[in-house]
SERO-4910 file (N, C-alpha, C, O; in steps of 0.05 Angstrom, whole numbers):
BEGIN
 pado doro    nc1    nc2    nc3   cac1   cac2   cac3    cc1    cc2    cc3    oc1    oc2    oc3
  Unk    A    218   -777    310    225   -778    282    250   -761    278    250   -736    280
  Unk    A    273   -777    271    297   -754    269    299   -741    237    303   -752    215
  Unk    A    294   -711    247    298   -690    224    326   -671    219    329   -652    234
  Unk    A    337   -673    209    365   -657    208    349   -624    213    326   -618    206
  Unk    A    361   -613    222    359   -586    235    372   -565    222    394   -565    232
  Unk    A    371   -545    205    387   -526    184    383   -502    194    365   -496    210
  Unk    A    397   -489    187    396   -453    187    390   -443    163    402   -453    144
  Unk    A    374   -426    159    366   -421    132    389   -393    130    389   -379    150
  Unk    A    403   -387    114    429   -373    113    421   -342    100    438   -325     98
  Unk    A    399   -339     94    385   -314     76    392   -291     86    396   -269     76
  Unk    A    395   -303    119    384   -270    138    414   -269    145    420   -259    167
  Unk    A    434   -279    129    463   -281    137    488   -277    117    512   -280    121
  Unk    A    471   -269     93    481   -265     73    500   -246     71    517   -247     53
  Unk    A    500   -227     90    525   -205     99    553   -218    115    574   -207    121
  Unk    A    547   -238    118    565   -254    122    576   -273    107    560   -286     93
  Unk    A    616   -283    104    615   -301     86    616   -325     93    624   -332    115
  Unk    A    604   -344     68    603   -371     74    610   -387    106    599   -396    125
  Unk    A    638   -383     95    653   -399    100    649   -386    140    647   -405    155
  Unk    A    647   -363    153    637   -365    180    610   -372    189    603   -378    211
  Unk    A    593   -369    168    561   -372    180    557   -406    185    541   -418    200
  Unk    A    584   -421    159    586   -451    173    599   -450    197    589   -463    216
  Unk    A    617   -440    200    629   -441    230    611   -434    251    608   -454    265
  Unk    A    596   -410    263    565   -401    275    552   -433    276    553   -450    294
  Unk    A    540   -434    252    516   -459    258    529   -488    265    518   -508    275
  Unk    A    556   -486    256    567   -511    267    566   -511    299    556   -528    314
  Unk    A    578   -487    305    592   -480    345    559   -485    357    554   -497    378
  Unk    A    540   -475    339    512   -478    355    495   -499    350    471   -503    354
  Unk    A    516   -515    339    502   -552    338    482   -548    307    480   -572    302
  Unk    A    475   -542    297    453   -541    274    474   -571    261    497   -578    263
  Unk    A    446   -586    243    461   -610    225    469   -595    199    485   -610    187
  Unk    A    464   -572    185    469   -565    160    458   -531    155    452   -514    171
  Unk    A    458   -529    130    449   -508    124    428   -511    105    428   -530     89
  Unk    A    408   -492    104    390   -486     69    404   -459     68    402   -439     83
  Unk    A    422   -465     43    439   -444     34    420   -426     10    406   -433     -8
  Unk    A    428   -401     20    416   -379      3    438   -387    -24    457   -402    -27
  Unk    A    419   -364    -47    432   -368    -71    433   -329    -78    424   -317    -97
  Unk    A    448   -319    -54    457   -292    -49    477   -290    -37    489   -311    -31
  Unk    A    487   -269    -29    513   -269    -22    538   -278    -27    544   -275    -51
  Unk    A    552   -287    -17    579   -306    -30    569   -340    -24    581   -360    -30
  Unk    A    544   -338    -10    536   -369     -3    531   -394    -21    538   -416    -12
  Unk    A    520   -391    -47    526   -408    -69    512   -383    -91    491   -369    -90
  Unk    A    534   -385   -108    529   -381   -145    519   -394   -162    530   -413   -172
  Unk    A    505   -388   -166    497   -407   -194    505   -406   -212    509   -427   -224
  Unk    A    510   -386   -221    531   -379   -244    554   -390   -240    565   -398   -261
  Unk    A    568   -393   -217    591   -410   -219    591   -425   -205    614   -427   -195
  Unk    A    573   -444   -194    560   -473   -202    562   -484   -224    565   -508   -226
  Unk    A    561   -469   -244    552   -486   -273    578   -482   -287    591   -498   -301
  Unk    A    583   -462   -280    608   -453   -298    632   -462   -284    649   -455   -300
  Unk    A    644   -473   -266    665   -475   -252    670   -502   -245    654   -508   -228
  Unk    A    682   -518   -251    675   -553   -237    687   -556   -211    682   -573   -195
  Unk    A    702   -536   -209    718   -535   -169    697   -530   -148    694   -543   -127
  Unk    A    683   -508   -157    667   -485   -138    642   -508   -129    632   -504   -107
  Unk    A    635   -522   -137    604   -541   -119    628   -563   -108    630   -560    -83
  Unk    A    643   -580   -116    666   -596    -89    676   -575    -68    679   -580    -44
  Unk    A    680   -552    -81    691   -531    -51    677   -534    -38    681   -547    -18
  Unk    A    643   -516    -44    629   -520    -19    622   -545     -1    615   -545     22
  Unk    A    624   -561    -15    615   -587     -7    643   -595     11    636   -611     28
  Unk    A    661   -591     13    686   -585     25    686   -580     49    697   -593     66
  Unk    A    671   -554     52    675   -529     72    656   -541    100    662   -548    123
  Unk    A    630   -538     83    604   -561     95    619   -580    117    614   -579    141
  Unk    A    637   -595    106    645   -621    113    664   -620    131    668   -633    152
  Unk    A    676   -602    122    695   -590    144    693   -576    178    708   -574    197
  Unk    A    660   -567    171    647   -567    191    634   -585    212    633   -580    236
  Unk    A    625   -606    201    612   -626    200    579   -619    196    561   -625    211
  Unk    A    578   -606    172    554   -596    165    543   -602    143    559   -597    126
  Unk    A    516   -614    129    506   -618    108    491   -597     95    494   -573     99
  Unk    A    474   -610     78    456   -584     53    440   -607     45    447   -629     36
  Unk    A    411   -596     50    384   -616     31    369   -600     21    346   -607     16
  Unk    A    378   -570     16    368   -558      2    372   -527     -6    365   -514     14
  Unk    A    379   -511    -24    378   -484    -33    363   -463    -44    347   -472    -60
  Unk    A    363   -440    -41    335   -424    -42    342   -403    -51    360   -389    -43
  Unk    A    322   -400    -77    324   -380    -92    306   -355    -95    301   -349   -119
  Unk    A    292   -336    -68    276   -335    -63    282   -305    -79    261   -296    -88
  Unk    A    304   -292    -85    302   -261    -97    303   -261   -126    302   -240   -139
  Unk    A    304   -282   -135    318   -279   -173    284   -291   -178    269   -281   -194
  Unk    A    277   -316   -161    248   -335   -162    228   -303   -163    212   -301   -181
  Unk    A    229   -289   -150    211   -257   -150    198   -251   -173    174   -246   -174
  Unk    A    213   -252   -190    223   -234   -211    210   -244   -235    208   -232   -257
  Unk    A    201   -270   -228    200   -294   -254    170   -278   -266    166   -269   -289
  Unk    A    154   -278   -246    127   -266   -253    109   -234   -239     86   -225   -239
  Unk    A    138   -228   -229    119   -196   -212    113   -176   -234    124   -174   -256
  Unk    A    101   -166   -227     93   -140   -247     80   -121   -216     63   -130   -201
  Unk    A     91    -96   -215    116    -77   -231    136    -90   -226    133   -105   -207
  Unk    A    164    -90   -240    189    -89   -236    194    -65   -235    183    -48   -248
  Unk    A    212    -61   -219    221    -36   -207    247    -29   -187    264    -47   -184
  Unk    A    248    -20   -181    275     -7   -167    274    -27   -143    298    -32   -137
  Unk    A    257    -43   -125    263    -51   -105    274    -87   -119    284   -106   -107
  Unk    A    268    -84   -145    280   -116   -152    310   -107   -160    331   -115   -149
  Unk    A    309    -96   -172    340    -85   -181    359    -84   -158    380    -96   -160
  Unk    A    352    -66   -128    360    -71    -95    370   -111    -97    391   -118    -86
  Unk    A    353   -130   -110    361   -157    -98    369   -164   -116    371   -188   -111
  Unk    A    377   -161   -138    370   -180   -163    402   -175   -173    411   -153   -178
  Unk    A    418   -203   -174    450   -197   -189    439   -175   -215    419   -170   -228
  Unk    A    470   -166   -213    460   -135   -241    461   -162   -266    448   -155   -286
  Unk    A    471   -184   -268    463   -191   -304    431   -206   -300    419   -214   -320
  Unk    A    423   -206   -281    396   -214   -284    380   -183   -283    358   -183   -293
  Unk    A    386   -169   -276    374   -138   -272    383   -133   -311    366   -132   -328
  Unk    A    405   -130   -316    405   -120   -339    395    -89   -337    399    -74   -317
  Unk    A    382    -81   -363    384    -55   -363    357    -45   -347    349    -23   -342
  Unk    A    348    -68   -340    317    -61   -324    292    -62   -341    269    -57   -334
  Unk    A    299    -68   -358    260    -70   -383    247   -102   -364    253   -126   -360
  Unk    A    230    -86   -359    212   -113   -344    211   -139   -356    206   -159   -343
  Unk    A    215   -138   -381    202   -172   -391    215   -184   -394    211   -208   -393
  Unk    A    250   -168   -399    276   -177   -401    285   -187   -375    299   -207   -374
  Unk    A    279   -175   -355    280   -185   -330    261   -211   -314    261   -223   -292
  Unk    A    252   -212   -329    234   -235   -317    245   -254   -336    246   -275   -323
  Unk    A    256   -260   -364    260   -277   -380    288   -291   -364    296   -314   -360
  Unk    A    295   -267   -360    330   -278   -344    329   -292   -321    344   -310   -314
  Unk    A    299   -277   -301    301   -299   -275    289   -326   -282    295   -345   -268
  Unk    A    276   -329   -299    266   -353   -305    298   -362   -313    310   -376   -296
  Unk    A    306   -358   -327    330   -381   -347    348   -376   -309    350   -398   -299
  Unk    A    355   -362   -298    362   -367   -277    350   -385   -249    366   -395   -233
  Unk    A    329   -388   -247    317   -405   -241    326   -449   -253    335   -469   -243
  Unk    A    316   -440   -276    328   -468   -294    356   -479   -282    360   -502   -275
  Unk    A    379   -451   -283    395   -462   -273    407   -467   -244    427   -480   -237
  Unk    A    388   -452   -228    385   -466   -202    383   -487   -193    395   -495   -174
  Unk    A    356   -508   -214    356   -524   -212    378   -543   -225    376   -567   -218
  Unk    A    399   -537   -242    415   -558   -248    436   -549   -232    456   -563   -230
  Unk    A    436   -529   -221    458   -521   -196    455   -541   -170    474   -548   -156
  Unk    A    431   -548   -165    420   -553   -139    432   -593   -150    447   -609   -138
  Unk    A    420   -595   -173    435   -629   -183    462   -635   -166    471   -651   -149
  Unk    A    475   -605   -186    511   -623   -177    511   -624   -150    517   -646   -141
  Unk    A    505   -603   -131    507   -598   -107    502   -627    -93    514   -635    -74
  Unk    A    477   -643   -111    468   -661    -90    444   -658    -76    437   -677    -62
  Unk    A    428   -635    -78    406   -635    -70    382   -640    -84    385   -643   -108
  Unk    A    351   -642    -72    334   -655    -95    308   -633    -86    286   -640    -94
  Unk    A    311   -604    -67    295   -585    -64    306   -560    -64    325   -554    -49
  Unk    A    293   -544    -80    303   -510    -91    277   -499    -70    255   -509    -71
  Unk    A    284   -479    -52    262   -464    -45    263   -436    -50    286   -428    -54
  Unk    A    247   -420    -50    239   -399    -71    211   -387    -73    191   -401    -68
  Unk    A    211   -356    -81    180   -356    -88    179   -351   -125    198   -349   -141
  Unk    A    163   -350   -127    150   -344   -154    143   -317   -170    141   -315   -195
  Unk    A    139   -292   -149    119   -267   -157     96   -279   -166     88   -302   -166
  Unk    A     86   -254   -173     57   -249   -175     45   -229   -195     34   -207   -189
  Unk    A     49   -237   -214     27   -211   -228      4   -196   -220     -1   -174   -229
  Unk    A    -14   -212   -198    -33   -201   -190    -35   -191   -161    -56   -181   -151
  Unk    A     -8   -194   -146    -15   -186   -126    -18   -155   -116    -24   -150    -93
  Unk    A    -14   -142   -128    -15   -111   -134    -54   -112   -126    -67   -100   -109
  Unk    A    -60   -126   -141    -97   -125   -139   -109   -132   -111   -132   -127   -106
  Unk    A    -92   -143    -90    -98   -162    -66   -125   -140    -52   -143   -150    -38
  Unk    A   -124   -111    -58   -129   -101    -43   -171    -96    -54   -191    -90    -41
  Unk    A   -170   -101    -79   -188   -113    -95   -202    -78    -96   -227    -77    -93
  Unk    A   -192    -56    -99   -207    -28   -108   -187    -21   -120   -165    -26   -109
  Unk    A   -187     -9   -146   -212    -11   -160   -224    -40   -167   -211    -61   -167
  Unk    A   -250    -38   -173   -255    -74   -180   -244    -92   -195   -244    -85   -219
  Unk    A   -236   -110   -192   -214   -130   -205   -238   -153   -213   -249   -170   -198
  Unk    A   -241   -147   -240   -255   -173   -258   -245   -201   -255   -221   -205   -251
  Unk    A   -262   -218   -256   -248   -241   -252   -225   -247   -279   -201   -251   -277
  Unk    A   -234   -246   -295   -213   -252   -317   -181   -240   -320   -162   -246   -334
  Unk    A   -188   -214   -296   -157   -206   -294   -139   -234   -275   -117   -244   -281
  Unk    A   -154   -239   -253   -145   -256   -235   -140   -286   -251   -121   -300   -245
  Unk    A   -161   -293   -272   -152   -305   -289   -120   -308   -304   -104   -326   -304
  Unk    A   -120   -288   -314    -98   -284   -330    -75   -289   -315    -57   -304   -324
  Unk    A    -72   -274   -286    -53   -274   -274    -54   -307   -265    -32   -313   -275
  Unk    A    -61   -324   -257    -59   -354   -256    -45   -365   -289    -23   -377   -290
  Unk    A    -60   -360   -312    -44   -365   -332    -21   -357   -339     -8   -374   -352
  Unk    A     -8   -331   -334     16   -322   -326     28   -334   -321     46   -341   -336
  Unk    A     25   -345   -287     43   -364   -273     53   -389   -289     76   -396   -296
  Unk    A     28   -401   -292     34   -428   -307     48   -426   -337     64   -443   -345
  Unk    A     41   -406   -351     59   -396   -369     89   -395   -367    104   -405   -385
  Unk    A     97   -384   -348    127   -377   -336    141   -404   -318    163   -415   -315
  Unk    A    113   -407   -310    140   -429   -291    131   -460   -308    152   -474   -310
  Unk    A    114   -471   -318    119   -501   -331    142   -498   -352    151   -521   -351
  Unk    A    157   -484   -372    191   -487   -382    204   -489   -349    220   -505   -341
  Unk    A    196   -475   -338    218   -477   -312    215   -509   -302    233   -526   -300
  Unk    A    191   -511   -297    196   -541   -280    193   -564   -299    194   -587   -289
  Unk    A    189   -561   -337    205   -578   -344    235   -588   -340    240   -613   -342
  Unk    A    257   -568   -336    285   -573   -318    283   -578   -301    296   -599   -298
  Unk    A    265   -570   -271    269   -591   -250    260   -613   -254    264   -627   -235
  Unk    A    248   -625   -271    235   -650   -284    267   -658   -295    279   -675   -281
  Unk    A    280   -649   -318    296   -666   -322    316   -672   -308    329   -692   -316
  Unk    A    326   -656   -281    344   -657   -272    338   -678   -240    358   -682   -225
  Unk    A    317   -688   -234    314   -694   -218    310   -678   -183    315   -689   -161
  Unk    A    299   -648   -189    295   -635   -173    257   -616   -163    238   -617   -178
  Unk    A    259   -603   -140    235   -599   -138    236   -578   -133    256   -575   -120
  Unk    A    224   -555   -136    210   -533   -131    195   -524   -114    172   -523   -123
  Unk    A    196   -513    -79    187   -517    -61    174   -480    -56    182   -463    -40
  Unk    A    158   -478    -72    143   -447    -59    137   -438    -31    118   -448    -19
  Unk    A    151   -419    -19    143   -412     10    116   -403      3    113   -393    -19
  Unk    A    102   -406     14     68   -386      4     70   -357     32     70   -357     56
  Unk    A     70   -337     12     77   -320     23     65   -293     13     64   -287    -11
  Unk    A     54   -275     32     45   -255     18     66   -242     -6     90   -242     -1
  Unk    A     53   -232    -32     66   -222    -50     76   -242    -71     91   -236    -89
  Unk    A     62   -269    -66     66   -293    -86     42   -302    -98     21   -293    -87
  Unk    A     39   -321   -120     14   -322   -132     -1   -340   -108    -25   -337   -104
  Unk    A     16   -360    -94      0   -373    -68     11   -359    -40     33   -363    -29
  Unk    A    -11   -341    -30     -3   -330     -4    -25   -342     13    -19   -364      6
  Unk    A    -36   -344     21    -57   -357     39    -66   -398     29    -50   -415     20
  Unk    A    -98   -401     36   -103   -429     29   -117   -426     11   -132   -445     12
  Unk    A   -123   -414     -6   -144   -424    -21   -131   -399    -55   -146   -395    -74
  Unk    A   -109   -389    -54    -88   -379    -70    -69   -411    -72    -57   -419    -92
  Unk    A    -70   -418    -56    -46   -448    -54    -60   -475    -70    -48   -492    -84
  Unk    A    -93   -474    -63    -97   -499    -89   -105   -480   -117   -100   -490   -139
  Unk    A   -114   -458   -114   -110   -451   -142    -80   -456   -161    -76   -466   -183
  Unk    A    -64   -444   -143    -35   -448   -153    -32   -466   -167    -26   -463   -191
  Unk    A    -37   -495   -153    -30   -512   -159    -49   -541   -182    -41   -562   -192
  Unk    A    -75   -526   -180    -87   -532   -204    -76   -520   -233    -81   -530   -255
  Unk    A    -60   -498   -230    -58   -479   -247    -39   -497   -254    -44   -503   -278
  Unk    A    -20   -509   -248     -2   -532   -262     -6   -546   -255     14   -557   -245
  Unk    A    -20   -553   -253    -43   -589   -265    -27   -608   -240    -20   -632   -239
  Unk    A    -26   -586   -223     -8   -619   -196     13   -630   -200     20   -652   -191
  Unk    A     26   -613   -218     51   -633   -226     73   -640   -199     75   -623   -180
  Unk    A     87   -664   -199    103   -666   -175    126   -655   -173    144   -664   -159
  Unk    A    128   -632   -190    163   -621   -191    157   -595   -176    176   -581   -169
  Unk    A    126   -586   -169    119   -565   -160    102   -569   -126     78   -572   -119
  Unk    A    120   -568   -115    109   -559    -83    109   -541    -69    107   -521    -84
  Unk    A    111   -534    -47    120   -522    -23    127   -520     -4    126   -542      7
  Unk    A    141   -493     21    154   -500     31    138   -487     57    135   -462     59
  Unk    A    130   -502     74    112   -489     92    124   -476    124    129   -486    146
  Unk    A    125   -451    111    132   -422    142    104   -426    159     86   -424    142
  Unk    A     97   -430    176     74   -425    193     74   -389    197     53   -377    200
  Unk    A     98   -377    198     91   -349    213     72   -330    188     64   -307    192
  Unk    A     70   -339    173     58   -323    141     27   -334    152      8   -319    147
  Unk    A     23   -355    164    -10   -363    168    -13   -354    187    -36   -347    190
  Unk    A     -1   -348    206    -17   -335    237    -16   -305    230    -35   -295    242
  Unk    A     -8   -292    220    -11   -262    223    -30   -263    207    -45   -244    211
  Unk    A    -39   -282    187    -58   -275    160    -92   -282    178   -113   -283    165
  Unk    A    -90   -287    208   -105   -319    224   -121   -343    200   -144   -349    193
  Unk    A    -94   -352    194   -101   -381    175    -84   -405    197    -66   -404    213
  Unk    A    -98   -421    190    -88   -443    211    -71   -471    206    -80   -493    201
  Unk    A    -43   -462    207    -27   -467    195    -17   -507    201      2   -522    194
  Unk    A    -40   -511    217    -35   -544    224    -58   -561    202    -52   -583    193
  Unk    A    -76   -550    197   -100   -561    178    -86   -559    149    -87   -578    133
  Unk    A    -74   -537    144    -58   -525    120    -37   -556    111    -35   -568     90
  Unk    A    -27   -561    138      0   -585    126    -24   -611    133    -12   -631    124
  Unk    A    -41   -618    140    -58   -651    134    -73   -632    108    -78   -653     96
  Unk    A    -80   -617     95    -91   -615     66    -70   -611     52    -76   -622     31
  Unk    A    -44   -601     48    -28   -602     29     -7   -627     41     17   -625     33
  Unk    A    -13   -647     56     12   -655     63     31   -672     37     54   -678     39
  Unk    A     14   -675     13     36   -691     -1     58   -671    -18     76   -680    -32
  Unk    A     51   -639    -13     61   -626    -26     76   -606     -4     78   -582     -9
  Unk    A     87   -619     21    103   -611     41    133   -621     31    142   -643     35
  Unk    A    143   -604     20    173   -614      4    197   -603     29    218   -611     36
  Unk    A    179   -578     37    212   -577     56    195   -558     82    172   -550     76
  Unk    A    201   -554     95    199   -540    124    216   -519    145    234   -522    161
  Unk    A    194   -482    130    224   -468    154    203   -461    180    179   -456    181
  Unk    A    220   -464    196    211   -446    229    223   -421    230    246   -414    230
  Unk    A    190   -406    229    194   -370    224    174   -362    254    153   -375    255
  Unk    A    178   -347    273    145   -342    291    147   -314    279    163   -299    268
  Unk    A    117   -317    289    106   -291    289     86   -272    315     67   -284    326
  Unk    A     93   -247    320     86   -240    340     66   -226    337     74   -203    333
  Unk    A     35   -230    335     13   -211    332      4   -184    347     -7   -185    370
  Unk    A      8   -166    337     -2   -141    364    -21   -124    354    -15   -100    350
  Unk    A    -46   -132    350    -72   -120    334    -92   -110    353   -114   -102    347
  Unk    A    -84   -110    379   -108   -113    399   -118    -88    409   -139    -88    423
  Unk    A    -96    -55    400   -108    -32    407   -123      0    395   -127     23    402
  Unk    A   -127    -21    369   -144    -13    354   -126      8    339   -139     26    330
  Unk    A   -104      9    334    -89     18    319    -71     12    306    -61     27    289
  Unk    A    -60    -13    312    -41    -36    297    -58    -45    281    -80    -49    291
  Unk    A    -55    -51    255    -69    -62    219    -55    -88    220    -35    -91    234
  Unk    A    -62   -100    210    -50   -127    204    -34   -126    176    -22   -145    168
  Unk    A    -35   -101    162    -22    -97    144      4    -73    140     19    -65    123
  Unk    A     -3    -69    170     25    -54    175     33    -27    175     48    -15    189
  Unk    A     21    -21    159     22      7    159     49     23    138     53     47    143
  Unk    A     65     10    119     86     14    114    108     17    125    128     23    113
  Unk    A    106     12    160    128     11    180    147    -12    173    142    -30    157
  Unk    A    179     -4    192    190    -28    182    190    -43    195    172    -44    213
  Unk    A    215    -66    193    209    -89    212    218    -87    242    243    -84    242
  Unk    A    212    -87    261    217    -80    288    202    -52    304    204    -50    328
  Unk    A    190    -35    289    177    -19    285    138    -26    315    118    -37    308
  Unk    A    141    -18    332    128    -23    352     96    -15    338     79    -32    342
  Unk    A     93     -2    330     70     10    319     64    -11    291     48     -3    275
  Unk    A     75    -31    288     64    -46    263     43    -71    277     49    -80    299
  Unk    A     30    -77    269     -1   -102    277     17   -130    277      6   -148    290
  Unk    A     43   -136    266     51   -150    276     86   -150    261     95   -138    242
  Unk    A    101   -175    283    127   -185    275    132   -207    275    121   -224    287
  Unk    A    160   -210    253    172   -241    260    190   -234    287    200   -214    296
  Unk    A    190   -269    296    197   -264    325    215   -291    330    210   -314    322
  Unk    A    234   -285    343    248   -311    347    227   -335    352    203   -332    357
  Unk    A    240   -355    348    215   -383    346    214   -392    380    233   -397    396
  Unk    A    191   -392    382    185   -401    411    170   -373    429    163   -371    452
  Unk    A    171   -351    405    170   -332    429    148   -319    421    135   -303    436
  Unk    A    139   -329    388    105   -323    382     84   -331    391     76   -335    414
  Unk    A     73   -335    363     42   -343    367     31   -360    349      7   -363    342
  Unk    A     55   -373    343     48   -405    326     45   -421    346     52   -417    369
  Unk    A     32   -444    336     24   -470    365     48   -479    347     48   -475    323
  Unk    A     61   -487    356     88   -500    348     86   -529    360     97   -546    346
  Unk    A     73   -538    383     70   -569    383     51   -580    359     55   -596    340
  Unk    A     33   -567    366      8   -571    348     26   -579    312     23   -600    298
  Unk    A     41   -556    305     45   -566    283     66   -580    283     74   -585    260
  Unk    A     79   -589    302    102   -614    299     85   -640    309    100   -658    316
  Unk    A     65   -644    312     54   -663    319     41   -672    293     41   -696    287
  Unk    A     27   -648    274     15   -655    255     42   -663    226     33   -679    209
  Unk    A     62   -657    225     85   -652    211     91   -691    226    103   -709    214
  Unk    A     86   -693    238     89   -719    256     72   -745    235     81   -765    223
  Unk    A     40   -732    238     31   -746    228     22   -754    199      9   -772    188
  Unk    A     36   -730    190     36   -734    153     62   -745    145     71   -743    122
  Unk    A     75   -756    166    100   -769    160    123   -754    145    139   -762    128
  Unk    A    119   -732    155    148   -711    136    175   -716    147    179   -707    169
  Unk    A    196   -728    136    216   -734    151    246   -722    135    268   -733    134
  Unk    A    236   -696    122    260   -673    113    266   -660    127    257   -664    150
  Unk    A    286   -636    124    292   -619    134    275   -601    152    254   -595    141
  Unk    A    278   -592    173    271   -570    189    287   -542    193    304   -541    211
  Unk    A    282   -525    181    302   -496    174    293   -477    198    269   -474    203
  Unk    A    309   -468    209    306   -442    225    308   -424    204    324   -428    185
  Unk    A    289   -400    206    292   -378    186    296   -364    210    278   -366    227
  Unk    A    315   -351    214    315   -329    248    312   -303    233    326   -297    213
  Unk    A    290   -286    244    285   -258    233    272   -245    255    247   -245    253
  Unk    A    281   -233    278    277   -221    293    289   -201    292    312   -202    299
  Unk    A    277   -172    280    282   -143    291    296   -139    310    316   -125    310
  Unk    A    284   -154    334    291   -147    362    296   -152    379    288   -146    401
  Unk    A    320   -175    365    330   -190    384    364   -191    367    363   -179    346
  Unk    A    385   -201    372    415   -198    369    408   -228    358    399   -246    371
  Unk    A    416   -229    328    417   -251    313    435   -273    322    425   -295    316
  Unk    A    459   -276    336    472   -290    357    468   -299    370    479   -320    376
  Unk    A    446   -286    385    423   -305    410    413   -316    405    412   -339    413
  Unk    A    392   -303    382    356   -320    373    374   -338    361    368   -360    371
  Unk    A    396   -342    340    395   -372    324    395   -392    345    382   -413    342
  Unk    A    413   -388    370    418   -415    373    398   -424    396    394   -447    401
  Unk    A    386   -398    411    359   -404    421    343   -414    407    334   -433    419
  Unk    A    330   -413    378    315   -414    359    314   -448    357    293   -461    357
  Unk    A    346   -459    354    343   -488    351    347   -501    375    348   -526    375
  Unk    A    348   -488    397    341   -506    427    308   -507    422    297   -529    421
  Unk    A    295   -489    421    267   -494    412    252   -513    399    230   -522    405
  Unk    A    270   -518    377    266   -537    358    273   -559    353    265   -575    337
  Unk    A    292   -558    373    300   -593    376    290   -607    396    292   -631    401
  Unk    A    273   -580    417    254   -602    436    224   -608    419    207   -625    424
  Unk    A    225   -593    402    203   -599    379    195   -621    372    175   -635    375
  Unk    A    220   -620    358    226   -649    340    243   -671    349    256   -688    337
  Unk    A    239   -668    376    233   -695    397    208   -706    401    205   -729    410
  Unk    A    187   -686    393    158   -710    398    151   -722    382    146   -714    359
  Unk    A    149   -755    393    140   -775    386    134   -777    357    135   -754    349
  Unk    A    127   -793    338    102   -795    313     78   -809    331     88   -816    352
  Unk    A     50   -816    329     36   -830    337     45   -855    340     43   -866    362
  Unk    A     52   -862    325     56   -896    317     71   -903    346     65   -919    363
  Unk    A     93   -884    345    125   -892    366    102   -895    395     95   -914    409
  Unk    A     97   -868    393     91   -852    425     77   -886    438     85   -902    454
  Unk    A     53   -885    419     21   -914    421     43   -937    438     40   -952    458
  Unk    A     66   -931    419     91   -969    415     90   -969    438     77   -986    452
  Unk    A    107   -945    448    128   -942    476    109   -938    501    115   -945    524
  Unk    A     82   -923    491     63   -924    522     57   -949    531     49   -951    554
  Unk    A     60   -975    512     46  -1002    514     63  -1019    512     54  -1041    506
  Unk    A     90  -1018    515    115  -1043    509    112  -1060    531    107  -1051    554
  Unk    A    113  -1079    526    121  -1102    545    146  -1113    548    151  -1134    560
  Unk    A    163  -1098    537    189  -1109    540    200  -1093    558    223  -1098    566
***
């Protein structure tokens, strides 16, 4: 099944544009999922500028590189977290930060959001990826006791905040692809159909399925894509490296940072975890997903120059296996 192959550009944002296309071009990638940080795309001048979305689309091309999708994963934060606080202000452009009053800040990432999605139109693309926040994830840890009606509320929240939002990707012809990720209102499987009852299933609202967020959580991230498969809008390759086994690594880390030997686990160049990575390109096979495939490269501990383009030798022997259908054809041709 041929899938175009991307670099997800997030973890590259210290870099400009215009070399991280040159990088993923020299290392063969078909395109990018361009962050909506750094100098990598504006939204603000997306909308405002009629040059600035033909430039990029320019530059891309000049590479021989495409885009099927952009991601708004630090302003998307903001839409519903509670606390706001100093570490959103760290990600958040200062006119979406403003003076910092929480509700003012969440009002702005939403209307920034909206225009993501009519950013993502001109561009040409028809998937925004992104998280959401969480009002309730502060509670995850459930002491003191968390009534159900708080957990309540925080689901009405969501759906509060984001259906004006995905009325615009509704009119614009775009979709909304949630990584489910700890610190979002869907982090695990059973946060992911609540989510999505919580806005009534609508089709402008999907996600974007990381496997390395299900193996450290041990959720099993191939059953995850045959139960959500109609709501598989886009696909990054993240691994993850588990190290829980000496009775002093937490699965929750311990407030260490990333690379940090003493944490229960890491992201890890892809191929070098503890995702079944056939397993889920076989299943990605059989729910017929035939979008993008994103390298997210986030290795601590390894030289980001190596792991990318190791990362997509990995993944392009991946996404060489067969679908059922082919493999059945070709074991049995008579021609």
């Amino acid at each position: 099944m041929a899938r175009p192959i991307t670099l997800f550009t997030g973890q590259w944002a210290d870099l400009p544009f215009e070399e991280v296309c040159k990088l993923a071009a020299g290392w063969g990638y078909d395109g990018l999922e361009i962050a909506c940080w750094g100098d990598h795309f504006e939204v603000d001048r997306a909308l405002a500028d009629d040059s600035y979305v033909p430039r990029r689309l320019e530059i891309l091309a000049e590479h021989g590189l495409k885009v099927w999708a952009i991601s708004n994963h630090l302003v998307g934060q903001a839409v519903c977290d509670h606390p706001i606080d100093e570490r959103h202000e760290a990600i958040l452009p200062a006119r979406i930060w403003g003076d910092g009053e929480p509700e003012g800040v969440r009002r702005r990432a939403a209307e920034e959001i909206k225009d993501t999605a009519r950013a993502a139109a001109k561009l040409g693309v028809d998937t925004v990826v992104g998280f959401t926040g969480s009002s309730i994830w502060h509670t995850v840890a459930m002491f003191p006791p968390v009534p159900p009606a708080m957990i309540d509320r925080g689901y009405a929240d969501f759906a509060d905040r984001w259906n004006p939002i995905l009325d615009v990707f509704d009119e614009v012809g775009v979709r909304f692809a949630l990584e489910v990720h700890p610190s979002e209102i869907a982090y695990d499987y059973w946060t992911t159909v609540r989510t999505l009852e919580a806005v009534g299933h609508r089709p402008a609202f999907g996600l974007n399925w990381d496997p390395s967020h299900f193996v450290w959580q041990e959720l099993d991230p191939v059953n995850f894509l045959f139960d959500f498969r109609d709501r598989i809008y886009h696909v990054d390759c993240k691994d993850t490296k588990v190290r829980t086994g000496d009775g002093r690594r937490g699965r929750l880390s311990s407030h260490l940072p990333w690379g940090d030997l003493r944490r229960g686990w890491d992201f890890i160049s892809t191929g070098r975890g503890d995702v079944p990575w056939e397993d889920c390109f076989r299943a990605l096979n059989a729910i017929g997903y035939d979008g993008p495939i994103s390298v997210e490269w986030e290795d601590a501990g390894m030289d980001r120059l190596q792991g990318a383009p190791q990362s997509l030798e990995h993944v392009r022997a991946l996404a060489a296996i067969e679908p059922p259908d082919a493999a059945f054809d070709a074991a049995f041709s008579t021609d």
